[in-house]
N, C-alpha and C positions, 0 to 999 in steps of 0.2 A: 520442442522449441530449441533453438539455435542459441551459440552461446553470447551471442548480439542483444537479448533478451531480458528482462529484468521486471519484477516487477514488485513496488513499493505502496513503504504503510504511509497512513497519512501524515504522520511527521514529517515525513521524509520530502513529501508533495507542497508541505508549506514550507521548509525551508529552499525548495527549489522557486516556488512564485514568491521568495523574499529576498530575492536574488544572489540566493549561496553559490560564489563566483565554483568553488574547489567543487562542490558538489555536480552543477551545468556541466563541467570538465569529465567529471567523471559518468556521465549520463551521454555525453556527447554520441550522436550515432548509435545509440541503443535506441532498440524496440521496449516502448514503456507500457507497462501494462496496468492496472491499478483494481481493487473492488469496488462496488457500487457502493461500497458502504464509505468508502474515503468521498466520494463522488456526496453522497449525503451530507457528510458530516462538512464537507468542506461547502456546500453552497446553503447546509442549514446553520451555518453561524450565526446567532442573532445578531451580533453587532458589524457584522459586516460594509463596508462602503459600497457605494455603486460601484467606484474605481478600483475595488477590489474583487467584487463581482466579477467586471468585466476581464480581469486579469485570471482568474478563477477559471469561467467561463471560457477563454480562450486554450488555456490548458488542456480544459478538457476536451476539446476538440481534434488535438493533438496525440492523446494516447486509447488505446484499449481499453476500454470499463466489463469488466465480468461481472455479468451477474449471477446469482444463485442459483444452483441444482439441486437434483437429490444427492449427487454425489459429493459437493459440496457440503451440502445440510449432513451429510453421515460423517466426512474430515470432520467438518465444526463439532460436533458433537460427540464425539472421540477426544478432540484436544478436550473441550470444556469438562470431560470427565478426569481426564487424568492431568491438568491443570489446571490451577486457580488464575487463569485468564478471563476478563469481559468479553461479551459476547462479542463486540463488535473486532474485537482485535485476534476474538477464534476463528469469526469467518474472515476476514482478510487471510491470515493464516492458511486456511481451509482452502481458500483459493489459491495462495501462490502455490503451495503441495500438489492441489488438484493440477494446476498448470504446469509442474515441473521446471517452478521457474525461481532461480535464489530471489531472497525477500529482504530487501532494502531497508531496512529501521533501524533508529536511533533509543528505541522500548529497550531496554535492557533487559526486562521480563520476558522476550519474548527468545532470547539465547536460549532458555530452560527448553523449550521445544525442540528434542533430541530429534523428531520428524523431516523436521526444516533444513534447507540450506537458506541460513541466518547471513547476510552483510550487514556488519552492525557499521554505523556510521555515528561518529563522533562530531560534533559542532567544535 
């Protein structure tokens, strides 16, 4: 992957569709990558709007969604042994490692993943 590339936790994906101006800026012209599992988490919201929905939905037609591997499922399972991370934020993990691509969050737990190249982003 090119250094145009990036790819973010779901944090990071809702403060972009809440329109974090500093954030857009810095996103500008990057290839955005994301996991299935933000992809999930973000249109299985229960309290969701339609108009948020559609804002959601639009997004996601716009980036890269990876899904899971084996070789994914062996990253994930490696981190969740030697950290006390949730699952869903080992395989995101799991995947930007697998992709070779730094990993966009605002999780401050997720620095501890000596694995990672971590961009920690501050609101």
């Amino acid at each position: 992957m090119n250094g145009n590339s990036i790819f973010l936790g779901t944090n990071i994906v809702l403060y972009l569709i809440s329109g974090d101006r500093t954030l857009a800026n810095l996103l500008d012209n990057k290839t955005i990558y994301i996991s299935f599992i933000s992809e999930l988490e973000l249109l299985g919201y229960k309290e969701i709007s339609p108009e948020e929905l559609k804002v959601i939905e639009d997004f996601l037609t716009t980036v890269s969604i990876i899904d899971i591997n084996s070789e994914i499922k062996r990253i994930t399972t490696g981190l969740k042994r030697n950290y006390k991370i949730k699952l869903p934020d080992a395989i995101i993990a799991a995947t930007s490692h697998y992709m070779n691509l730094p990993l966009m969050t605002s999780d401050k737990a997720m620095t501890k993943l000596l694995e990672l190249n971590i961009l920690q982003y501050e609101k």
